[in-house]
MARDORO-841912 format. One record per residue: residue number from 1; x, y, z of N, C-alpha, C, CB in turn. Coordinates in steps of 0.05 Angstrom, whole numbers, plus 32768, in hexadecimal, padded with zeros to 4 digits. Glycine has a CB too. Layout:
% MARDORO-841912
ATOM   pos     nX     nY     nZ    caX    caY    caZ     cX     cY     cZ    cbX    cbY    cbZ
ATOM   NUM      X      Y      Z      X      Y      Z      X      Y      Z      X      Y      Z
...
***
This chain:
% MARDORO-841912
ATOM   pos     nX     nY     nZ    caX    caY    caZ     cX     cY     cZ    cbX    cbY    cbZ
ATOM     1   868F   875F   8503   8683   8748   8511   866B   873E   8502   867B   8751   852E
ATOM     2   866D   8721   84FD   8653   871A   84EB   863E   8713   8500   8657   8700   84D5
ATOM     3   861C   870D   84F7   860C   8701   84FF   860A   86E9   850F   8605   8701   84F1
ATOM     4   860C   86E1   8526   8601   86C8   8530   85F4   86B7   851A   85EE   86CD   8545
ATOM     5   85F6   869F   8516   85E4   868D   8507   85D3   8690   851A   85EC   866F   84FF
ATOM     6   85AE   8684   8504   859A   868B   8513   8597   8668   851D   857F   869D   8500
ATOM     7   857D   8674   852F   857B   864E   8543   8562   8656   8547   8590   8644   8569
ATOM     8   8554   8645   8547   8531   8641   8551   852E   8648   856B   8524   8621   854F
ATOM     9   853F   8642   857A   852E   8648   859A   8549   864A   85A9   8515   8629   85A9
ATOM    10   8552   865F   85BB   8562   865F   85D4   854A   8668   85EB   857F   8677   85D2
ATOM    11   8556   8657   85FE   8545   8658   861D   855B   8664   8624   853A   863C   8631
ATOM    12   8550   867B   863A   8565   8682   8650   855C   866C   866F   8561   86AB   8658
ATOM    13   8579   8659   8673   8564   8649   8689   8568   8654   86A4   8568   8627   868B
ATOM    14   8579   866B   86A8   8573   867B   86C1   8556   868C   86C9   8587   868D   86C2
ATOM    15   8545   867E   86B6   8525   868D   86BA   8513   8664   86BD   8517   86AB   868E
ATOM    16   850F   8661   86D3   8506   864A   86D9   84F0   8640   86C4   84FD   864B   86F3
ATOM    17   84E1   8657   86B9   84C7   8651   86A3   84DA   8652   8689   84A9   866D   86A2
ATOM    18   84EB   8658   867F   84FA   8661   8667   8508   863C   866C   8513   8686   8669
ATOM    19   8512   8638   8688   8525   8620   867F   850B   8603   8680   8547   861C   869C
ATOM    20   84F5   8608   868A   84EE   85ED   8686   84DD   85F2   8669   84DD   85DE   86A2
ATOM    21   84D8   860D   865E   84CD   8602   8644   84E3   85F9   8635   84BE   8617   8634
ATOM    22   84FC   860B   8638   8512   85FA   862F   851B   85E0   862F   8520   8600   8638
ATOM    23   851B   85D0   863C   8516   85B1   8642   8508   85A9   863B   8513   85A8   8655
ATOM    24   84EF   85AD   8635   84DD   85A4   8629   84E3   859F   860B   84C9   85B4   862F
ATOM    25   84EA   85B8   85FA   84ED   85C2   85DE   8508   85B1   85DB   84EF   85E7   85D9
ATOM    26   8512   85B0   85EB   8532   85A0   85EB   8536   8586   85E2   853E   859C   8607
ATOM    27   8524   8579   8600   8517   855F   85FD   850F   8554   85DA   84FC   8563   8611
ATOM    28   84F8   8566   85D7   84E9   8564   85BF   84FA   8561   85A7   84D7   857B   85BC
ATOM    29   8511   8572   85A3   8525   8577   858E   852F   855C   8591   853C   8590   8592
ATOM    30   8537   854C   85A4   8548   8537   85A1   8542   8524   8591   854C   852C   85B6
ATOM    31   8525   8521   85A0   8513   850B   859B   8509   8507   8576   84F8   8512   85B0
ATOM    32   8508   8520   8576   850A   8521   8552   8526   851C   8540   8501   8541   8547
ATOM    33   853B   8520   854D   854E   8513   8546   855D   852C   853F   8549   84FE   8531
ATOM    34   8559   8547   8544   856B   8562   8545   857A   8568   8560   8558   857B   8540
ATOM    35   8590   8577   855B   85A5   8582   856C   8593   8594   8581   85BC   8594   855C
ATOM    36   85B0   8596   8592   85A5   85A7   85AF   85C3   85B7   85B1   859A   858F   85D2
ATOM    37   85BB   85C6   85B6   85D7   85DB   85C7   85D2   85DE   85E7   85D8   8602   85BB
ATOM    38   85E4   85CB   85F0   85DA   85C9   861B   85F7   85D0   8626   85CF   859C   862E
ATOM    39   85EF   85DD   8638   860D   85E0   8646   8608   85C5   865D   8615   8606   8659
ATOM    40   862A   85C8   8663   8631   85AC   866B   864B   85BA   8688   8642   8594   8647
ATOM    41   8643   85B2   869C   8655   85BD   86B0   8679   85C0   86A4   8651   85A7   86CC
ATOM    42   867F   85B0   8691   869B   85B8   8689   8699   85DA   8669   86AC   858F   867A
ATOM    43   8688   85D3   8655   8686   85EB   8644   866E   85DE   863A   869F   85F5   862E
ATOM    44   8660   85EE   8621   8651   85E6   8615   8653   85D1   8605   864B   85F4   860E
ATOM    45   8635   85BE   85FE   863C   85A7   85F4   8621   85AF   85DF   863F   858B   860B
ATOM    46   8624   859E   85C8   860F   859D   85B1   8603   857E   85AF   8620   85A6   8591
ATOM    47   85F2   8576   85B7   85E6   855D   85BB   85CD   8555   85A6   85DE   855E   85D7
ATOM    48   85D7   8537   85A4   85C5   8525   8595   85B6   850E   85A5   85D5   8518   857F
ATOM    49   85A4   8501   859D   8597   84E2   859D   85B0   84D1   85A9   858D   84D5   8578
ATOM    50   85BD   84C6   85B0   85CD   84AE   85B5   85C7   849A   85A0   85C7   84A3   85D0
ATOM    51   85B0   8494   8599   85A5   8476   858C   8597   8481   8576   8590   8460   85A0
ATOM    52   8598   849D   8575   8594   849D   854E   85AB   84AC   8540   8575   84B0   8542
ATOM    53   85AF   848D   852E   85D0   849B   8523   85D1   84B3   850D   85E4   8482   8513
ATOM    54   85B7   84B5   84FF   85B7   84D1   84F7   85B9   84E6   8508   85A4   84D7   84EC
ATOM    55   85B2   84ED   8515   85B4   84F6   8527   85D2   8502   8532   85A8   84E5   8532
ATOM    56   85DF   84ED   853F   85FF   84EB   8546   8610   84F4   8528   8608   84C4   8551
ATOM    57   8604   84E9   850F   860E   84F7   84F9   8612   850C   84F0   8607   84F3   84EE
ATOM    58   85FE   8521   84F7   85F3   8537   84F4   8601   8546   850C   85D4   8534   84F4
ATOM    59   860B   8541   851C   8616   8543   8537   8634   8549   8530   8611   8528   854B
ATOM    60   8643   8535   851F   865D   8534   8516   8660   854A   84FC   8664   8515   850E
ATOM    61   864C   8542   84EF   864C   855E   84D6   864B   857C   84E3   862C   855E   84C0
ATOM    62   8630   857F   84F4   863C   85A1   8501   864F   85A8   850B   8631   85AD   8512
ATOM    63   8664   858C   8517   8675   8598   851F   8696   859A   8508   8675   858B   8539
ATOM    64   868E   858E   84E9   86A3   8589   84E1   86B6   8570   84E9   86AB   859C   84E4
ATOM    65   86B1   8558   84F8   86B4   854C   8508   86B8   852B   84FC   86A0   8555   8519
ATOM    66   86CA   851B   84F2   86CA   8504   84E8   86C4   84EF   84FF   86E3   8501   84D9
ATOM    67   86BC   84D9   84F7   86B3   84C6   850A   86D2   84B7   8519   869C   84AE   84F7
ATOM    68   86E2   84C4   8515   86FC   84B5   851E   86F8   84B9   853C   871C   84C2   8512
ATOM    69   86EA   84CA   8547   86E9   84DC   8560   86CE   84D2   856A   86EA   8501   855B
ATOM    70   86C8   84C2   8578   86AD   84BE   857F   86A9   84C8   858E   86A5   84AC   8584
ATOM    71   8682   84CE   8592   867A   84E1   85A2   867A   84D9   85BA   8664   84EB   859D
ATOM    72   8682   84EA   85D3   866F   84E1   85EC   8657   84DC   85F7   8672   84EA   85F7
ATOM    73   8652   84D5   860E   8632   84CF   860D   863A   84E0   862E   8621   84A3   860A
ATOM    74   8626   84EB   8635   8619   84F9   8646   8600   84E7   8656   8610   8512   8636
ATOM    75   8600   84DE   8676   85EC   84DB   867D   85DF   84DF   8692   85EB   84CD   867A
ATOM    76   85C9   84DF   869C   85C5   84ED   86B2   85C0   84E8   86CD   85B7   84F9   86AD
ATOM    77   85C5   84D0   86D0   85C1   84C4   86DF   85E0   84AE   86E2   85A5   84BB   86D8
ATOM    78   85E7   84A8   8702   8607   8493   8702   85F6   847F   86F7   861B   8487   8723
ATOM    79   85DD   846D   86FC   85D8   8458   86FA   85C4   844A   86DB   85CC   8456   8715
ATOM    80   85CA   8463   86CE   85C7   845F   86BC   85E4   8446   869F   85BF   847C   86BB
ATOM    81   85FD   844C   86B5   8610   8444   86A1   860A   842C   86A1   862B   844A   86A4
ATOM    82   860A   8410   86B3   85FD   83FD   86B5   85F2   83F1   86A3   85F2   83FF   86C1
ATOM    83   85EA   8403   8699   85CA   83F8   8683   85E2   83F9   8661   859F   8420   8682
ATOM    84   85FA   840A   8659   8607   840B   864A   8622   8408   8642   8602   8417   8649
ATOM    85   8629   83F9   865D   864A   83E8   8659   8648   83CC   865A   8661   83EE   8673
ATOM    86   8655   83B9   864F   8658   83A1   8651   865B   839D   8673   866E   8398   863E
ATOM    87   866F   83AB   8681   8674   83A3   8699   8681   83C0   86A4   8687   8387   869B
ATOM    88   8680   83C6   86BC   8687   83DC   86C5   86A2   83CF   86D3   8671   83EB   86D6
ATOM    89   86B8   83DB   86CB   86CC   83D3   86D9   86D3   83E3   8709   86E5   83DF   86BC
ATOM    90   86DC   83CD   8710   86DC   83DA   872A   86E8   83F7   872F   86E8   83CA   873B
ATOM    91   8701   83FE   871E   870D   8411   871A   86FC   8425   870E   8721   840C   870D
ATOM    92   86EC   842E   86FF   86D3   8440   86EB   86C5   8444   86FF   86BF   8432   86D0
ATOM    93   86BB   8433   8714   86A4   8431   8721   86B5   8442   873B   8696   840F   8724
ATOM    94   86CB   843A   873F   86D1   8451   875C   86D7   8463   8749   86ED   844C   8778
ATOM    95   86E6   8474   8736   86EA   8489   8725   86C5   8497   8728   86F7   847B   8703
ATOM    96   86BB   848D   8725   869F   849A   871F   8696   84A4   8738   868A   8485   8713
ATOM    97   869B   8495   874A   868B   8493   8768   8693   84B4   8769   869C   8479   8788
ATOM    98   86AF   84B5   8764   86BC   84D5   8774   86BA   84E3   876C   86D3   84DD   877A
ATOM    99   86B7   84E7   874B   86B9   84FC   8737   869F   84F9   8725   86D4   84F9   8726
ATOM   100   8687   84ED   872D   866F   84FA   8721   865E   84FE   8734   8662   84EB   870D
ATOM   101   864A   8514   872C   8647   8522   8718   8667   852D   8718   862E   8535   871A
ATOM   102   8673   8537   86F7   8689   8549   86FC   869D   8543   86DC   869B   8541   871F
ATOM   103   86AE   8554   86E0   86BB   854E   86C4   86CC   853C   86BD   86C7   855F   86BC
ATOM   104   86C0   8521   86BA   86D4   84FE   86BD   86C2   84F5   86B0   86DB   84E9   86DC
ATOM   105   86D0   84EA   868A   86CB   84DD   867B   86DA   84C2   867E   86CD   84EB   8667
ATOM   106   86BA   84AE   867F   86D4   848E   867C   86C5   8483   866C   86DD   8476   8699
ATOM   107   86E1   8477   8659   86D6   846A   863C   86DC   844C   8651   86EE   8472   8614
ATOM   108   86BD   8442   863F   86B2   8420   8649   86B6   8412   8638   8693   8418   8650
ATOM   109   86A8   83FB   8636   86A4   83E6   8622   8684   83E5   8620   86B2   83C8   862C
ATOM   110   867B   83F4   860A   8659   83F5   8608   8650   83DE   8603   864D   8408   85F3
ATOM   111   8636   83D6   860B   8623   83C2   8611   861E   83B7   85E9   8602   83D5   8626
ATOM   112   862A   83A5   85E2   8624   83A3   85C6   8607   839F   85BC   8633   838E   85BC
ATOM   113   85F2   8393   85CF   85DA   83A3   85C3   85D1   83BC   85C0   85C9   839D   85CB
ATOM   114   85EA   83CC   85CA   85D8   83E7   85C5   85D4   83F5   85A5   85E7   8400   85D7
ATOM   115   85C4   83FE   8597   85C1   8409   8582   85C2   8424   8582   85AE   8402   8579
ATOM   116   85E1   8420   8575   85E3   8446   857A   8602   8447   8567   85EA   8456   85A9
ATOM   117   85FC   8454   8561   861C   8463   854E   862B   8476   8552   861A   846C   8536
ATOM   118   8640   847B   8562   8649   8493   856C   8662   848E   855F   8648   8498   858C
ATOM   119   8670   848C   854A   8688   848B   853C   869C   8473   8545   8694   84A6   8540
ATOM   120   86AD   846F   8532   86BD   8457   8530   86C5   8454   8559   86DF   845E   8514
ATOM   121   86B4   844D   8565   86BE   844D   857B   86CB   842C   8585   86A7   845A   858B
ATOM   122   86C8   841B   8575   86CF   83FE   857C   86C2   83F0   8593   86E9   83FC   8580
ATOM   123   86AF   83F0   8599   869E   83ED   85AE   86A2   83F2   85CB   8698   83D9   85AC
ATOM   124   86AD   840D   85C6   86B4   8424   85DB   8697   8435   85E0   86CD   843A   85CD
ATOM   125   869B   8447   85FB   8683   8458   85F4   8699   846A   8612   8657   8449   85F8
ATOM   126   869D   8488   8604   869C   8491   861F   8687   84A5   8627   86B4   849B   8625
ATOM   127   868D   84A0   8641   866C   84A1   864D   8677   84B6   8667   865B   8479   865A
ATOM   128   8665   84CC   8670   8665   84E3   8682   8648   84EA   869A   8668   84FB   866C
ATOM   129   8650   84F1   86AF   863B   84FA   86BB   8638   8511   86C4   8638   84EF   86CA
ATOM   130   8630   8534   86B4   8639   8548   86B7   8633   854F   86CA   8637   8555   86A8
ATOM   131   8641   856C   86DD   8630   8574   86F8   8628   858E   86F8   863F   856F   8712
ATOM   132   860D   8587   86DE   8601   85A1   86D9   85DC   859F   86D8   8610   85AC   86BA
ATOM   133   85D2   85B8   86E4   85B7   85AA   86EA   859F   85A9   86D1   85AC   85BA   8703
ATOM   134   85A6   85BC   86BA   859F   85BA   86A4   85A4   859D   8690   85AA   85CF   869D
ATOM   135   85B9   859F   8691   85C1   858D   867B   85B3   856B   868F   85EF   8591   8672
ATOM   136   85BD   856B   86AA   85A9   8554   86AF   8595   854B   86AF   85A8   854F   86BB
ATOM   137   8581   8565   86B7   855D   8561   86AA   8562   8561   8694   8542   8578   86AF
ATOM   138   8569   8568   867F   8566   8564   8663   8571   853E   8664   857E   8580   8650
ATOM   139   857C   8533   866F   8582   8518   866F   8571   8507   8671   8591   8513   867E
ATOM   140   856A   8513   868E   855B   8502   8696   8539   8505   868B   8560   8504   86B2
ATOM   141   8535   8516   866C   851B   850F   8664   8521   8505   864F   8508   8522   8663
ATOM   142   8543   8501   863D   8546   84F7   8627   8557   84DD   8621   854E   850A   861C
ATOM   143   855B   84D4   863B   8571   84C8   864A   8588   84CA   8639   856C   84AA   8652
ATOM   144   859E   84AF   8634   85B8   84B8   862A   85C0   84CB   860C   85C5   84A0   8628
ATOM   145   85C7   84E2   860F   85D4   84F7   85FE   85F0   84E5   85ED   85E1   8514   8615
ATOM   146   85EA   84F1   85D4   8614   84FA   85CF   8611   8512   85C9   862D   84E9   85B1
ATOM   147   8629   8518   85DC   862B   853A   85D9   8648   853B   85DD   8618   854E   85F1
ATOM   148   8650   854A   85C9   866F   8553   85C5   866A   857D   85C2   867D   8540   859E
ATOM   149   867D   857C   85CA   868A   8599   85D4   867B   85B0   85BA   86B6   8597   85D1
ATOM   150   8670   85C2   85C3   8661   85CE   85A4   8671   85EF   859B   8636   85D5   85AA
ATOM   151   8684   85DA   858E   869A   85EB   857D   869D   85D4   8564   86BF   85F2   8591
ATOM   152   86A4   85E9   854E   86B2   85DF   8537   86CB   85C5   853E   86C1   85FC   8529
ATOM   153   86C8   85BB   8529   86E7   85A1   8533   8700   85BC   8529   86EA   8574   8512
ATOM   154   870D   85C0   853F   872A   85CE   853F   8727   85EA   8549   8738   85CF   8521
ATOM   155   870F   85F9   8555   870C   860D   855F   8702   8608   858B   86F5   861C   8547
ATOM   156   870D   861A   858F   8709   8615   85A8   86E5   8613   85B8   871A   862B   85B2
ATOM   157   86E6   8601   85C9   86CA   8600   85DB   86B6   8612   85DD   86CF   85FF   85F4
ATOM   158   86A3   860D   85DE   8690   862C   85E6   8686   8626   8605   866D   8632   85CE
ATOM   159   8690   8648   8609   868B   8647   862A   866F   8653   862B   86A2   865B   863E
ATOM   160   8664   865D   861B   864D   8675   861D   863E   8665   8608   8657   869B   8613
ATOM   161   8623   8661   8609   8610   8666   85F9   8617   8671   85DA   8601   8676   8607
ATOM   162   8614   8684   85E6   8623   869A   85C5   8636   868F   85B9   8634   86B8   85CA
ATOM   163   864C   8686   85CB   8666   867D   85BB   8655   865B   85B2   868B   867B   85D5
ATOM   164   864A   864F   85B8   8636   8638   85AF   862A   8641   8593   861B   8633   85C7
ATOM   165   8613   8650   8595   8608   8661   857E   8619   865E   8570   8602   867C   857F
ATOM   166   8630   8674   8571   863D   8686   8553   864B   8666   8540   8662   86A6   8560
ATOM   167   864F   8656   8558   8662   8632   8548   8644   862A   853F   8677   860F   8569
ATOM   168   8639   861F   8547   861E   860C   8543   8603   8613   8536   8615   8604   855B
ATOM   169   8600   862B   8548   85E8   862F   8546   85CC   862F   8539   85EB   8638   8548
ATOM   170   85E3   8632   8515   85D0   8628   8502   85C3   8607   8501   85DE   862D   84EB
ATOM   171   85D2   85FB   850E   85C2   85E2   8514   85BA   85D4   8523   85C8   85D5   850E
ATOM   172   85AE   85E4   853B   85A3   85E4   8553   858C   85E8   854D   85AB   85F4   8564
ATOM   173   8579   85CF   855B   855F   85D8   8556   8555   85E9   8575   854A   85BA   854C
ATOM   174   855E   85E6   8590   855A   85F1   85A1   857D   85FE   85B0   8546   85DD   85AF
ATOM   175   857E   8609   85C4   8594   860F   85CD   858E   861D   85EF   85A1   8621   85B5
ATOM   176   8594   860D   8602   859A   8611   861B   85A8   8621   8629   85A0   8603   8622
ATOM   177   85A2   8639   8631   85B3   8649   8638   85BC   8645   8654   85AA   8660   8633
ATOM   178   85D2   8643   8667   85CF   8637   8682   85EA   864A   868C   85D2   860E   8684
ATOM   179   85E6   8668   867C   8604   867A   8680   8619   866E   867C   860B   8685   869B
ATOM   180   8631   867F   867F   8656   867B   8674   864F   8659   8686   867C   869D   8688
ATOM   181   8671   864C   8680   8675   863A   868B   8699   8643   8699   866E   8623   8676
ATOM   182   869B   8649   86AE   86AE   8655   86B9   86CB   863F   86B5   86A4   865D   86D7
ATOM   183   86CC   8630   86AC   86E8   8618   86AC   86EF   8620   8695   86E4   85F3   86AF
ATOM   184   86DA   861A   8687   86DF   861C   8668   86F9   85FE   8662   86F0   8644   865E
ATOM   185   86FD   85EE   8676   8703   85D4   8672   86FF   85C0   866C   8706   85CF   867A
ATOM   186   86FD   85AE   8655   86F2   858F   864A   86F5   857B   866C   870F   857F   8628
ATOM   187   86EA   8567   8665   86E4   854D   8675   8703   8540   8672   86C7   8537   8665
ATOM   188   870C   853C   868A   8729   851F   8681   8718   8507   8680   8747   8516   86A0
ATOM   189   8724   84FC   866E   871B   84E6   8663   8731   84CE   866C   8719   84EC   8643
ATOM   190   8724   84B8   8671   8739   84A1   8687   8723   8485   8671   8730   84A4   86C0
ATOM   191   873D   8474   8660   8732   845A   865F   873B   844C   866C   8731   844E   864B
ATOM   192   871D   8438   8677   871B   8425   8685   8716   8406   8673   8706   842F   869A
ATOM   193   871A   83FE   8662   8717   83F0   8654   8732   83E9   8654   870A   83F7   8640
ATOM   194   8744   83EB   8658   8763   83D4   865D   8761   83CE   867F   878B   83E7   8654
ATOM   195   877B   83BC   8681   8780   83B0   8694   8789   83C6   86A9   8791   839D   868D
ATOM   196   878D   83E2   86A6   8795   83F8   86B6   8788   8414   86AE   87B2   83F9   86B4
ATOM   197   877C   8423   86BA   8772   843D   86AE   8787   8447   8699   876D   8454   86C7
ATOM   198   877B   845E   868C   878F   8471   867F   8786   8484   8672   879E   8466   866F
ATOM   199   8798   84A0   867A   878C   84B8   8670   878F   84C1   8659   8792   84CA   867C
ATOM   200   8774   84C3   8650   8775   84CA   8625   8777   84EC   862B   8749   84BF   8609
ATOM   201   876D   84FE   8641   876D   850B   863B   8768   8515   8651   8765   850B   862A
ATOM   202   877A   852E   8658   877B   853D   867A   876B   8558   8674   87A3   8546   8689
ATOM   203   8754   855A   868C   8744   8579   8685   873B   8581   86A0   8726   8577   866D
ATOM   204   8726   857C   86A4   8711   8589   86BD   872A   857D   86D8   86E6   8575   86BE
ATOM   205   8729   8560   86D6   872F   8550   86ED   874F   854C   86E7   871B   8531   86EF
ATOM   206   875E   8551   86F9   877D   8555   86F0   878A   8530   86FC   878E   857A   8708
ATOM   207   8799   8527   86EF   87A5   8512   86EC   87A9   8505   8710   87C0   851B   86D9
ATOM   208   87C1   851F   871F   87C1   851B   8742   87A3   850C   874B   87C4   853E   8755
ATOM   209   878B   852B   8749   8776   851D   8754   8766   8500   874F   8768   852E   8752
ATOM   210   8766   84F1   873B   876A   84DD   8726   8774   84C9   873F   8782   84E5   870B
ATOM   211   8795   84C7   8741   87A3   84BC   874A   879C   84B1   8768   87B5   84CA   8747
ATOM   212   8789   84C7   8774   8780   84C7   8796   877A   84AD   8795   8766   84DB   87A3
ATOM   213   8763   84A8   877F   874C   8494   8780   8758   847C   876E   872E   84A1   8774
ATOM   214   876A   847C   8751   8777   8463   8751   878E   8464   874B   876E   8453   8743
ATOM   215   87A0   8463   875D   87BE   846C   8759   87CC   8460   8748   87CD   846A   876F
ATOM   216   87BE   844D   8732   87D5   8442   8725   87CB   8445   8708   87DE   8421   872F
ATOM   217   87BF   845E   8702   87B1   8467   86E9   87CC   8473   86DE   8794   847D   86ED
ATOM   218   87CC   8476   86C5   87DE   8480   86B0   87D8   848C   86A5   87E7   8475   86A1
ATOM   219   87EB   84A1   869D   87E0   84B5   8687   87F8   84BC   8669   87DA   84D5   8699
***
C-alpha cells in the first residue's frame, strides 16, 4: 500500500471549530485561484473559481480530464441561477422546485456575458444545487464553483475524503472532510436547452421520479 499524496490542510468538519476554519482556508484557496476537495451530498467533488479559467484548467489537468467534458458549476443558493442563464425555461424551473437542494443537474443556456471557461461547452453551463451543508457555506462565501467528481478521468468517484486524497490530493490546496458519502451516486443530468427535456445521464434522481414532474422528458 503506497503513501497518500501529501495536501496542506484537511479539516475534519464534524468538529464545528475544525469546519469553519475550514471554510475559511477553503474560501481563501479559491480566491487565489487553487483547488478544494468538498464533499458534495452525491460523492466527493474537487472544486475551482467558476470565472478563473486557470483555475478550471488546473481543475481538468488533476483530473486527467480534456475539455470535451465541461465542468459543472455548483451553487448555493436556487436564486442564484437567474443571474447565469439566458432564460430559465418553465420546465428547469419546476424540475428544480422538486429536486433542489438534491442530485438534479440541468444543463442551461449560460448568460453570454459571463466570463468564465469551463470547456468546449457551446454556451451551455450545467448548473446544480447540492443538499449538503458544507459544500453550501463554502458557496455561499465563494459563490458559483465548478466542481467535478474528485477522481482521475476513468477511475471511479470518491466517497471518502481519503478516497479524494489518494486521486487528488497532491493538488489540493485545502480539503473538506464532511465523512463517507453513503449513495456513492453521480447527479442525473436532464437538458433543458431543446424544445423537450432529456436525460444525458441517470444517477441520484431515477428517470420514473423525473417523469412525476414532467412526463414528457426523454431519456
Amino acid at each position: 500500500m503506497t503513501d497518500s499524496p501529501p495536501v496542506s490542510d484537511v479539516y475534519d468538519c464534524s468538529d464545528l471549530d475544525a469546519r469553519a476554519a475550514g471554510l475559511d482556508a477553503a474560501a481563501a484557496a479559491i480566491g487565489r485561484g487553487e483547488l478544494v476537495l468538498m464533499p458534495t451530498d452525491t460523492v466527493y467533488g474537487v472544486a475551482a473559481d467558476a470565472f478563473t479559467s486557470a483555475a478550471v484548467t488546473g481543475l481538468l489537468a488533476a483530473k486527467n480530464r480534456g475539455r470535451a467534458m465541461p465542468v459543472p458549476v455548483l451553487i448555493g443558493e436556487a436564486s442564484t441561477l437567474a443571474g447565469l442563464v439566458v432564460n430559465l425555461p418553465p420546465v428547469a424551473n419546476e424540475l428544480a422546485q422538486v429536486f433542489w437542494p438534491g442530485g438534479l443537474t440541468l444543463v442551461l443556456e449560460h448568460a453570454p456575458s459571463l466570463a468564465w471557461d469551463l470547456g468546449d461547452a457551446e454556451g451551455t453551463v450545467a448548473v446544480r444545487l447540492p443538499d449538503d451543508d458544507v459544500a453550501r457555506d463554502l458557496l455561499r462565501r465563494t459563490g458559483p464553483l465548478a466542481v467535478s467528481s474528485a477522481n482521475r478521468s476513468g477511475r471511479p468517484a470518491a466517497t471518502t475524503a481519503r478516497e479524494a486524497i489518494d486521486q487528488l490530493g497532491e493538488h489540493a490546496a485545502v480539503v473538506l472532510d464532511g465523512g463517507p458519502r453513503t449513495s456513492g451516486a453521480p447527479s442525473t443530468i436532464v437538458d433543458c436547452t431543446g424544445p423537450t427535456p432529456r436525460v444525458l445521464r441517470v444517477g441520484a434522481i431515477s428517470v420514473d421520479r423525473l417523469r412525476e414532474v414532467v412526463p414528457d422528458i426523454t431519456d
